[in-house]
Phi, psi and omega in degrees: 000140176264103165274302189311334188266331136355261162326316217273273208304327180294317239247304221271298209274345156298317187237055139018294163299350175217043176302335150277348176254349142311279212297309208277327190285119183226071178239193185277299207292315178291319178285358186265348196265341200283319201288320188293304194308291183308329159302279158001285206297282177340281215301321179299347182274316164303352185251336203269007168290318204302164172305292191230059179314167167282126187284349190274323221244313190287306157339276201284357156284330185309324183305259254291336179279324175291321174277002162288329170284338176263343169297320211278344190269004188265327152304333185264019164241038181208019166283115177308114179317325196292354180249022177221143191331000000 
């Protein structure tokens, strides 16, 4: 599975307003935070399928997708236009 494009198309449908500056940004730091997200995303959409997930474990993708999503709104607002496609 492509967790970055994953991430990207996930990331894209959370923020609407800067849905185009997602699809265009294609450097390393953003595609490793998009690829991280998107792994993230998966497993938390698998535990939260589950009957009686672990809360604990559910607890921390729930963390771990939000800070990521605020690492990915924090690069894209201090991303140079010369860093996007």
């Amino acid at each position: 599975m492509d967790f970055e494009k994953v991430g990207r198309s996930r990331m894209m449908m959370r923020l609407p307003r800067h849905r185009k500056q997602i699809s265009d940004a294609n450097f390393l730091a953003i595609n490793a935070l998009l690829g991280a997200y998107g792994q993230a995303a998966v497993k938390r959409d698998e535990l939260r399928e589950q009957r009686t997930p672990d809360p604990t474990l559910m607890a921390e993708y729930e963390d771990l997708c939000q800070k990521l999503e605020d690492d990915i709104i924090r690069i894209l607002a201090s991303v140079s236009p010369r860093m996007v496609r």
